[in-house]
C-alpha positions in Angstrom: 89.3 105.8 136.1 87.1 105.6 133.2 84.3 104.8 134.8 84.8 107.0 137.6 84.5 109.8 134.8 81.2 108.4 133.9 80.2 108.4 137.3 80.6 112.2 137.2 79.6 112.7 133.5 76.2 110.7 134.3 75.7 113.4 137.5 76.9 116.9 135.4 76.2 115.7 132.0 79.6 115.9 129.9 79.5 117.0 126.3 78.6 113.9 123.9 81.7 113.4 122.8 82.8 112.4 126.5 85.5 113.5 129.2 88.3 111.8 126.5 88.8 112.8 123.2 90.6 111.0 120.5 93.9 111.3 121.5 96.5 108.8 121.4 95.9 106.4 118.0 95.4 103.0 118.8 96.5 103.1 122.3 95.8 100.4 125.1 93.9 101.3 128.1 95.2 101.2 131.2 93.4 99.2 134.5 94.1 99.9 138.1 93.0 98.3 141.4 91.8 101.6 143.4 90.4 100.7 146.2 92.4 97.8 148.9 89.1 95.5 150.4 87.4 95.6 153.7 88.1 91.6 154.8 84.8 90.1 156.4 84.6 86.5 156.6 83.7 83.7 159.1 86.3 80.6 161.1 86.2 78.8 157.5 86.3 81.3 155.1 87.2 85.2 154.5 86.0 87.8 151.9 87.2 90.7 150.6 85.7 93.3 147.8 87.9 94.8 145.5 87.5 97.6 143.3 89.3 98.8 139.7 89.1 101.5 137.5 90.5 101.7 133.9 91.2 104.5 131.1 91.1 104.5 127.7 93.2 107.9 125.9 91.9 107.1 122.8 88.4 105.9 123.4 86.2 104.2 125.8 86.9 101.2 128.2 83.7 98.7 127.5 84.9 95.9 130.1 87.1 94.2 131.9 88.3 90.6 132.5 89.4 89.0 136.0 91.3 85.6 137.3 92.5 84.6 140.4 96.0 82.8 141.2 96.3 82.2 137.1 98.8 80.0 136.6 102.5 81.5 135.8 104.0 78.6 134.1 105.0 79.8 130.2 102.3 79.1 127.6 99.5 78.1 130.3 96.0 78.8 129.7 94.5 81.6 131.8 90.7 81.4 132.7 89.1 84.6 132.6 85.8 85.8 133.9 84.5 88.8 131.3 82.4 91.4 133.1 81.5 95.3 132.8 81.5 95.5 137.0 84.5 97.2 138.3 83.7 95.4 142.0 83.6 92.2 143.3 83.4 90.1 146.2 85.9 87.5 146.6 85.5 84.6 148.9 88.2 82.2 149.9 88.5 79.1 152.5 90.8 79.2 155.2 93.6 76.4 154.5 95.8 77.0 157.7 95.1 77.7 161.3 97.2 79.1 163.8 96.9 78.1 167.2 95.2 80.0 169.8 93.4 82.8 168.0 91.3 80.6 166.0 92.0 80.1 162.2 93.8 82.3 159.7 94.5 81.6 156.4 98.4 81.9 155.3 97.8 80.8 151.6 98.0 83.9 149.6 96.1 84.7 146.5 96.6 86.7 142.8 93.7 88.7 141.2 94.5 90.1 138.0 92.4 92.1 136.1 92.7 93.3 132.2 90.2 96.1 130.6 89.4 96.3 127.1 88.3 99.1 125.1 86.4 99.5 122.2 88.7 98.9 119.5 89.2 95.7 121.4 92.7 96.3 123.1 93.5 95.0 125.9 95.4 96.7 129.1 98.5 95.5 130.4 97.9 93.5 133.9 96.5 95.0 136.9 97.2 92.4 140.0 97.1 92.7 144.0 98.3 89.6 145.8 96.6 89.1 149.6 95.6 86.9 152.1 93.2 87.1 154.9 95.5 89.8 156.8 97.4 91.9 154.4 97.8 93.1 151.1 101.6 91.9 149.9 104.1 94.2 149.1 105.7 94.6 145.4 109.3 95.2 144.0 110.4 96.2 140.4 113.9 96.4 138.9 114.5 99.8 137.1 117.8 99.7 136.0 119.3 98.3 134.5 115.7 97.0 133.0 115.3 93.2 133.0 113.5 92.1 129.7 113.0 88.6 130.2 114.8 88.3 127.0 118.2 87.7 127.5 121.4 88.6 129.6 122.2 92.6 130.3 125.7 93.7 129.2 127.2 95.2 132.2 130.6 95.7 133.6 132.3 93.5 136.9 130.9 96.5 138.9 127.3 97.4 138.2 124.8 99.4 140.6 121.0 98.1 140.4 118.2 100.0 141.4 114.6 99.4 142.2 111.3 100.3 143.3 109.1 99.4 146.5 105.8 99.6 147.6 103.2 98.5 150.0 99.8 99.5 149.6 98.7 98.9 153.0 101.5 99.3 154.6 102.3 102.5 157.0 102.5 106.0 156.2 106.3 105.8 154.1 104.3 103.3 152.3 107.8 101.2 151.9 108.0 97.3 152.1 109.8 96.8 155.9 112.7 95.1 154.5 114.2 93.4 151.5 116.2 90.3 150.6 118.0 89.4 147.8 120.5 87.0 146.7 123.1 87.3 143.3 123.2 83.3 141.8 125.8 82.5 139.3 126.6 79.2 137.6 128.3 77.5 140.3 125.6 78.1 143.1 122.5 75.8 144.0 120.5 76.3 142.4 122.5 77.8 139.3 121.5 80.9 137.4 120.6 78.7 134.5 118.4 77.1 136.7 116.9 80.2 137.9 116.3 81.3 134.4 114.4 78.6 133.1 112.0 78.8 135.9 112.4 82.2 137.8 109.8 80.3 140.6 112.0 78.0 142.0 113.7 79.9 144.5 110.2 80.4 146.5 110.0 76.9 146.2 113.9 76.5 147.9 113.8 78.9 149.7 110.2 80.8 151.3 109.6 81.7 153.0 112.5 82.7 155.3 114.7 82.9 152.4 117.9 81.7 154.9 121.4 82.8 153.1 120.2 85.9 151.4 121.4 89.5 152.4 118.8 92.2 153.9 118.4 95.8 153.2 115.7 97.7 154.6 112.5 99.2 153.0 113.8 102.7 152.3 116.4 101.3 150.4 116.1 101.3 146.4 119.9 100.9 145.0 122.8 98.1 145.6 126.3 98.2 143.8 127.5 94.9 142.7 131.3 94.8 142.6 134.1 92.1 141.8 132.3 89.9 139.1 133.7 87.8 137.3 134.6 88.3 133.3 132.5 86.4 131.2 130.0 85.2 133.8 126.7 84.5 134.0 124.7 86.1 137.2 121.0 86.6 138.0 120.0 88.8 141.2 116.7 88.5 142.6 115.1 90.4 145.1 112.5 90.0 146.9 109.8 92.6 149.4 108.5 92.1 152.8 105.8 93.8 154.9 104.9 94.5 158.7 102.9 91.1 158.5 105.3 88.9 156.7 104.0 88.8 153.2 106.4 88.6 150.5 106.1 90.2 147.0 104.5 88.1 144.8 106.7 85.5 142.3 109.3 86.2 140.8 109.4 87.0 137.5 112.5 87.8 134.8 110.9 91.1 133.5 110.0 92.5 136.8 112.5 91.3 140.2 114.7 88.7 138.0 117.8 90.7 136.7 119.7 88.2 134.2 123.5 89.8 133.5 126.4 88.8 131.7 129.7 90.4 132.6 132.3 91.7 130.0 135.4 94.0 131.0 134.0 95.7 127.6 131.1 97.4 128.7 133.4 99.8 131.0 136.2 100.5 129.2 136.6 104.0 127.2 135.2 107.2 128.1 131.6 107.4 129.7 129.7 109.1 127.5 126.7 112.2 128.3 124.8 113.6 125.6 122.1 116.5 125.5 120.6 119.6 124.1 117.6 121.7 124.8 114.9 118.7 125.2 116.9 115.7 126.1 119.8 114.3 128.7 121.4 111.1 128.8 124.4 109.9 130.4 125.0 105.9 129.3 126.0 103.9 132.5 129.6 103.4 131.7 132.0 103.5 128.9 131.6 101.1 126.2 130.9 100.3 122.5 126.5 100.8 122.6 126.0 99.6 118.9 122.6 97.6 120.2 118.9 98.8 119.1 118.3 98.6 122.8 120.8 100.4 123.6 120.1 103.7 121.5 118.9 106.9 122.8 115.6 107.7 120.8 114.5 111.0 120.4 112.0 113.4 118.5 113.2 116.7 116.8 111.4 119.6 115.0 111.8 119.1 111.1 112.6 122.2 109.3 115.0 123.3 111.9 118.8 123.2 113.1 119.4 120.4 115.5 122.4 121.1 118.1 123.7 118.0 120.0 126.5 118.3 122.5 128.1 115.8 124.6 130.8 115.0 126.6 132.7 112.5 128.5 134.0 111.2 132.3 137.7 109.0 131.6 138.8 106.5 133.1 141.4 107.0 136.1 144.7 108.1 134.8 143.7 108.6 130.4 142.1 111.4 128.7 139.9 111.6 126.0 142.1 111.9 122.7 139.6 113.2 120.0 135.5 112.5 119.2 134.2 111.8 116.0 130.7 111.7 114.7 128.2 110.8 111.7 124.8 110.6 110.5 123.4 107.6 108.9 126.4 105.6 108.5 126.1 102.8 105.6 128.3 100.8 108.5 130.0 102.0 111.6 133.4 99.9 110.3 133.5 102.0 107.6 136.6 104.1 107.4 136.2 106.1 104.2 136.8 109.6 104.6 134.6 112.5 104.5 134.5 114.1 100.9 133.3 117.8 102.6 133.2 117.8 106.5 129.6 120.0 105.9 128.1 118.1 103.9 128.9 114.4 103.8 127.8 113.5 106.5 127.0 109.7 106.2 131.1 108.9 106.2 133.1 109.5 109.9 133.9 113.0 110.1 137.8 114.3 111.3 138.8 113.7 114.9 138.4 116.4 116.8 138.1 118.3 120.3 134.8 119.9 119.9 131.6 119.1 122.1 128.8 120.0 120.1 127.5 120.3 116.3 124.8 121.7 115.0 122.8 119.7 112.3 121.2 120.6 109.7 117.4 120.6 109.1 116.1 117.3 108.4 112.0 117.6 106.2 108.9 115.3 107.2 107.6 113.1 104.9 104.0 114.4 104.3 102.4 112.1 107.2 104.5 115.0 109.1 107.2 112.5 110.6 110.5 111.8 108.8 112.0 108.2 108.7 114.3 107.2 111.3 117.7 108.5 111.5 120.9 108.0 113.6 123.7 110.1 114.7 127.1 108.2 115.8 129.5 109.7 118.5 132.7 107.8 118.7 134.9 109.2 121.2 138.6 107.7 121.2 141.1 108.4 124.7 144.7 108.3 124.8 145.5 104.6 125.2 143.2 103.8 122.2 140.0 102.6 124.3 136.9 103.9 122.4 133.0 104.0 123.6 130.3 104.3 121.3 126.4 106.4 121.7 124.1 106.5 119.4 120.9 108.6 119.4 117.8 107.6 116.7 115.7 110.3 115.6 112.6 111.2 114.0 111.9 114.7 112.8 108.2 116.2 113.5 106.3 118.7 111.8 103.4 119.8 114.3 99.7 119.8 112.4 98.0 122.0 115.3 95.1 120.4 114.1 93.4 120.6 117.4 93.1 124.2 119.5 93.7 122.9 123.0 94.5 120.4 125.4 93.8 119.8 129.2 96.2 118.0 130.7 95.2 116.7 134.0 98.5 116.0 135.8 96.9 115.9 139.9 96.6 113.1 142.6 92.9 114.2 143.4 91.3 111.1 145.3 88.7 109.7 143.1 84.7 109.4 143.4 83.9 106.5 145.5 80.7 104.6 144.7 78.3 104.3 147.5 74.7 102.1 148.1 72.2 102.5 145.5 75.0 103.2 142.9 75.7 107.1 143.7 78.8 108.9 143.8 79.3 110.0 147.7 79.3 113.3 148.3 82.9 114.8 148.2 85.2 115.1 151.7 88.1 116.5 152.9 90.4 119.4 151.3 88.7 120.7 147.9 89.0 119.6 145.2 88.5 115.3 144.6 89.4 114.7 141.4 85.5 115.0 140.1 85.3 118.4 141.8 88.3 119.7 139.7 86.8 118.0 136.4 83.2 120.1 137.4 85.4 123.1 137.9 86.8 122.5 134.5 84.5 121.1 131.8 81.2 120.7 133.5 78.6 121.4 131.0 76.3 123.6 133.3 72.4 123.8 134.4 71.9 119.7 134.1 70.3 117.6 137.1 72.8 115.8 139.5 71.9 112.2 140.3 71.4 111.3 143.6 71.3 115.1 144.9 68.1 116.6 146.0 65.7 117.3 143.2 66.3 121.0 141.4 70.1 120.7 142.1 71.7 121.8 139.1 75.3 122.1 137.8 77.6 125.1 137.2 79.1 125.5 134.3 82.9 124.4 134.4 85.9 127.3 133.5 86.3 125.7 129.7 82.6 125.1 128.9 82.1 126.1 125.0 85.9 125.5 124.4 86.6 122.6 121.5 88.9 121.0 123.4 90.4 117.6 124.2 91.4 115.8 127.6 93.8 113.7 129.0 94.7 112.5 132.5 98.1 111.1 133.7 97.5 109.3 136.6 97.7 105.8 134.7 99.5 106.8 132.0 103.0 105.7 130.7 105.4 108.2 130.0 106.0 107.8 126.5 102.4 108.4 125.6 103.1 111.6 126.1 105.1 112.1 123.2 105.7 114.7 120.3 103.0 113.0 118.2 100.5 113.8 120.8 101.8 117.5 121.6 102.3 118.4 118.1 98.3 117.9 117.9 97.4 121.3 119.6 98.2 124.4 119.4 97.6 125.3 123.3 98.1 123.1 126.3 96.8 123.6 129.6 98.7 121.9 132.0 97.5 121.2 135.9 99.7 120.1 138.3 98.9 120.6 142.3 102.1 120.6 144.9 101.0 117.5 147.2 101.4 115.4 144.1 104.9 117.6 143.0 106.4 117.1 146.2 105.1 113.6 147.5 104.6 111.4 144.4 107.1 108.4 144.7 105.8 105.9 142.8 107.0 105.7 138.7 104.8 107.7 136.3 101.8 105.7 135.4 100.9 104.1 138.6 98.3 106.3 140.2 97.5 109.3 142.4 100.9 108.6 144.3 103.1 108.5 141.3 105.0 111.8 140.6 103.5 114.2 138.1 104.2 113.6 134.9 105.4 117.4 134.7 108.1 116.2 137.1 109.3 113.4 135.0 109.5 115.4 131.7 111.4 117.5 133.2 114.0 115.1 135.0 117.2 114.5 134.5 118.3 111.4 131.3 114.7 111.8 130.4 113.5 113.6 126.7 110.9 116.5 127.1 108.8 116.9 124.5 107.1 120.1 125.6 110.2 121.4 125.1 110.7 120.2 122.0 106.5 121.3 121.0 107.2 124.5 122.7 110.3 125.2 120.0 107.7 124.8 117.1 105.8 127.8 118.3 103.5 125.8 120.9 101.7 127.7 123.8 101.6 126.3 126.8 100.2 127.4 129.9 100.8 126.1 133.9 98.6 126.5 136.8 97.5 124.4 140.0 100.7 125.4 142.1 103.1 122.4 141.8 103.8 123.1 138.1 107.0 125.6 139.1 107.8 123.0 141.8 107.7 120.0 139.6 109.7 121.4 136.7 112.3 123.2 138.4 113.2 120.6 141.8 115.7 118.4 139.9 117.8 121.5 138.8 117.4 123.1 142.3 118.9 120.2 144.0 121.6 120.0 142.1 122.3 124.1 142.6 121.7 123.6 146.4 124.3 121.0 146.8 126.9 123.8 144.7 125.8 127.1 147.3 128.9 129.3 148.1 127.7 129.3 151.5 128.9 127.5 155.1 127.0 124.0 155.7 125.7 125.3 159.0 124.2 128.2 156.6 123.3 126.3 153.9 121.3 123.3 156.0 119.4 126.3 157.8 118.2 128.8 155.1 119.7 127.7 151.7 116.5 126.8 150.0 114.8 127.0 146.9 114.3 130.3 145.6 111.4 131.0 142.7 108.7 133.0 142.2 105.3 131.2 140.8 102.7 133.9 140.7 103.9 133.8 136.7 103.3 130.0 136.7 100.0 129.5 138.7 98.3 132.6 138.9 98.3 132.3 142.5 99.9 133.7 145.9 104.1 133.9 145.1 106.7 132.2 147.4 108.3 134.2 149.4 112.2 134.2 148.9 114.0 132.7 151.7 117.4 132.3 150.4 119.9 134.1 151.5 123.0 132.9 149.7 123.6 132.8 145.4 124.3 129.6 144.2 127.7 129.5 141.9 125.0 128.0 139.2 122.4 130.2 139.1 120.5 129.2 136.7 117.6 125.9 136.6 116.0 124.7 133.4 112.6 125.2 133.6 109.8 123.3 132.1 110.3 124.6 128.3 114.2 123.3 128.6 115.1 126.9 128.5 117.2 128.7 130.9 115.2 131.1 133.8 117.2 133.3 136.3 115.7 132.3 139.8 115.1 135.3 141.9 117.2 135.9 144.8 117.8 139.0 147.3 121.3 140.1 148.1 122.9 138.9 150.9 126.6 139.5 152.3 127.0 135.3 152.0 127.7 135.7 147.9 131.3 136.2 147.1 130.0 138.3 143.9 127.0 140.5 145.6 125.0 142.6 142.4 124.6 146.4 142.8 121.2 147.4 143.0 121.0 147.9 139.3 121.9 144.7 138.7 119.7 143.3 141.1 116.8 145.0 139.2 117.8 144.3 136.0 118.2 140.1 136.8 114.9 140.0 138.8 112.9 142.2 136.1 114.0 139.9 133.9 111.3 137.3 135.2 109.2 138.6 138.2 108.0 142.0 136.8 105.5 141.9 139.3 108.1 141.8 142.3 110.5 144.1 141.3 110.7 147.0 138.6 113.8 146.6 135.8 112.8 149.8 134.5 113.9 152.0 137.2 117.3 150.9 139.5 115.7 153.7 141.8 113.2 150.9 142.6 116.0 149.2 144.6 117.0 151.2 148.0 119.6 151.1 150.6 118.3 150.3 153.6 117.8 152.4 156.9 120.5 152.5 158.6 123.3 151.1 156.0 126.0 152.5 155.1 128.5 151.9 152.5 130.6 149.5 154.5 127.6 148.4 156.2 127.8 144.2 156.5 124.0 144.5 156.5 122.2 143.5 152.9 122.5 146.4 150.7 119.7 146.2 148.7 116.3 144.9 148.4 113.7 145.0 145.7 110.9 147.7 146.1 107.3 146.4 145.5 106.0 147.6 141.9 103.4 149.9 143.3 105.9 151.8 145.3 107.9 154.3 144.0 110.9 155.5 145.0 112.4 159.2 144.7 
């Protein structure tokens, strides 16, 4: 993307500095293949051109490095090819013909590309595997996370979940089907086998993969059930397209899950924890005294910190009492509590409570404090016991910066034409250079490549000392607390095609979700909210920002509505307001029916009232006063709290009318 942005800044003139400030210390770029080749070739050969793009958040990319089909074999030597291009042709013979049609090539090829910047870091991997007909489809294990470095801990039953795509493939863009097998150490070849070279099983078994089960492309989740105690399994999986190609490899950190079974990891209470910025619920009961295992979060220094938890049993036991600690000198250690308020390094006294409130924790003077970790320990009736652990750092934000752009959209990207010009932008306004012209554009400098005297307009924030930073290739921990507590405003862009069709993970391009979305998503922390608590502004526009931050809490309330299913699957829908948001045209309400949660957590991890209108479907309907009073509260615009005379009876109702008995007067009118 990087050089995208210098495309544009080279046409409109950015500010010296550049499009990125200095954001995220020491960070690695990030390199993505952004436009899939145009195939030209002859009988004997066939060419495609690729094209990448690369970012740099705290810098400037200065290059990139490319190989094709490297070798995958541990500790091999790679031979790159350094250039500052970000396209290439690529040329390859044909080395299989098919009958008939002539001669198409089968063999399918790796490139891999790498940027660096100018601190001289290097990106993770960029790669697209191909051959002269398709573009193969990819498959990643999400959870539980293979790490290449060992076996995962799980129980006899464990679900597994992935993620699927296909570039070229049709609209859902979803491999066709899938196929995957579970090895253990008693089949051929054995999962010890498997482990030490992940590769054989396309050499047994590609490419028809005979014996393993299929699933089909729209599925992302499998539950494993009935393993075996003390066993080793691996499951691999593996994607297909509409032309047969399979995902490329397989690897142990990416479609290679290794497991180990112990009755342990599900026994005692499954533990949730959460407050204000932060939601986690561990996968099953169990003692989670591993690093990996920890829940790391970020807190405010100089303020209370309130953790609350709680806990599903197993069939048939309760949970008996919970008990918690901070900084334990060992988690064996049994010594009593000389004050339950104050020592808080020993176990404290079991009780029944869900929640504590903490006491402030101070920064060092770099502004972060060390590490520090809280122990629940909850304990059912039969003696089983699980164990979560959250590590912590406490912030104290610097605001040493005024404001930050935040650049969360799927806008398609400038696309480099003959003669080395930036084509003219198409289709629905804006590309993603249009809304960067719109935003920071310097003003009055020459385009390149427009017609002489063509000169630019100055973007909305030109003057402003700000910094910018887009998440289309981003990972979501960059955006941490470190990074927020920087600035002391945040703007924060977010359009709706990207909030309601991004499917990809965060970081992987205009079609992953908004990083908005996954802040804000269930078991994930959010650090705005957290920025927001220090006394942070932050302000939303681009009209998927309400969408984005709100659709994981209005699921959940739509599947809890008071109303009939026939109802419910014809008019129960989201109900919010976003003029306050975007700035833009609000939604109308369309919901007829109150949810028995009404509430949603919005983006700052606060509770908002959504705004409904009465309808005779709520057991519990609000007299008009009420009705005023809850919608006031956060639409001031749509109705008026000030006055319950604002909210009429209709024509025609009477008291025992069935028909809605109230609705919410515009502000400009006044009723007498």
């Amino acid at each position: 993307m990087a050089l995208a942005i210098a495309a544009w800044c080279a046409a409109s003139s950015c500010s010296e500095r550049g499009y990125m400030g200095a954001l995220i210390p020491n960070a690695h770029p990030t390199v993505e293949i952004t436009q899939w080749p145009a195939q030209a070739g002859s009988p004997s050969q066939y060419a495609f051109e690729f094209s990448w793009s690369a970012s740099d958040a705290d810098g400037a990319v200065t290059g990139f490095r490319w190989a094709v089909d490297p070798p995958r074999a541990a500790a091999s030597e790679t031979l790159w090819i350094a250039t500052t291009d970000n396209r290439r042709f690529f040329q390859f013979p044909v080395d299989s013909a098919s009958a008939g049609a002539g001669a198409v090539a089968h063999r399918m090829h790796t490139l891999v590309v790498e940027a660096v910047d100018d601190r001289g870091a290097w990106s993770p991997p960029a790669s697209v595997t191909f051959d002269a007909t398709t573009i193969a489809p990819t498959v990643t294990i999400t959870g539980p996370r293979p790490s290449g470095l060992g076996s995962r801990l799980v129980s006899p039953n464990v679900q597994i979940h992935w993620i699927g795509a296909d570039a070229d493939g049709p609209a859902s863009k979803l491999p066709v089907n899938y196929k995957y097998r579970v090895f253990s150490v008693s089949t051929s070849p054995s999962a010890t086998d498997v482990a030490a070279n992940p590769d054989t099983l396309r050499a047994a078994f590609a490419p028809a993969f005979a014996g393993w089960d299929s699933l089909p492309g729209a599925a992302n989740m499998l539950t494993l059930s009935g393993l075996k105690p003390r066993q080793r399994y691996l499951f691999a999986i593996v994607a297909f397209d509409t032309a047969g190609a399979m995902s490329p490899g397989f690897s142990l950190f990416e479609n290679v899950l290794d497991l180990y079974i112990d009755t342990n990891a599900s026994i005692g209470p499954q533990l949730t924890l959460y407050n204000d910025s932060f939601l986690y619920r561990y996968p099953s009961g169990g003692w989670f005294s591993e690093p990996g295992s920890f829940i790391y979060q970020e807190f405010p220094a100089d303020l209370p910190i309130t953790l609350s938890w709680s806990a599903i049993n197993s069939s048939g036991t309760y949970v008996q009492s919970y008990q918690w600690a901070v900084d334990l000198s060992s988690i064996e250690d049994g010594t009593p509590r000389t004050n339950e308020l104050t020592d808080l390094s020993h176990w404290s006294q079991p009780t029944t409570a869900t929640s504590v409130q903490l006491p402030p924790f101070d920064a060092a003077a770099s502004g972060v404090s060390a590490p520090h970790l809280f122990y629940l320990k909850a304990t059912d009736d039969i003696g089983y016991q699980s164990l979560a652990v959250v590590e912590f750092r406490c912030r104290r934000p610097t605001f040493e910066r005024d404001l930050l752009l935040v650049n969360d959209t799927g806008f398609p990207l400038d696309k480099v034409v003959a003669g080395g010009c930036v084509d003219r932008p198409r289709g629905t306004w804006p590309t993603s250079a249009e809304l960067d012209s719109f935003f920071v554009a310097v003003g009055d400098k020459p385009w390149r490549c427009y017609t002489a005297g063509t000169r630019s307009v100055p973007g909305l924030f030109a003057g402003y000392d700000l910094d910018t930073l887009s998440t289309r290739s981003i990972p979501l921990g960059a955006m941490s607390l470190g990074l927020l507590d920087r600035y002391r405003d945040i703007v924060w862009v977010t359009d709706i095609t990207r909030a309601r069709n991004g499917i990809n993970p965060i970081g992987s391009g205009a079609f992953s979700i908004p990083m908005l979305r996954a802040l804000t998503g269930p078991g994930v922390g959010n650090p705005l909210a957290v920025w927001i608590a220090q006394g942070g502004k932050l302000w939303v526009m681009g009209g998927g920002a309400a969408y984005a931050s709100l659709i994981s809490a209005s699921r959940r309330a739509a599947r809890q509505t008071t109303c009939s299913p026939r109802r419910r699957a014809n008019s129960c829908r989201a109900a919010s307001f976003t003029r306050s948001l975007t700035g833009g045209t609000r939604s109308r309400s369309t919901t007829p029916c109150a949810p028995r949660d009404r509430h949603a957590r919005s983006v700052v991890g606060t509770v908002h009232r959504t705004t409904r209108r009465c309808r005779r479907c709520s057991p519990r309907r609000p007299s008009p006063r009420t009705l005023c009073r809850l919608i006031g509260s956060t639409a001031s615009s749509t109705c008026r709290a000030s006055s319950p005379s604002s909210c009429r009876r209709p024509r025609g109702s009477s008291k025992g009318s069935t028909r809605p008995r109230a609705r919410c007067a515009p502000r400009s009118t006044r009723s007498t």
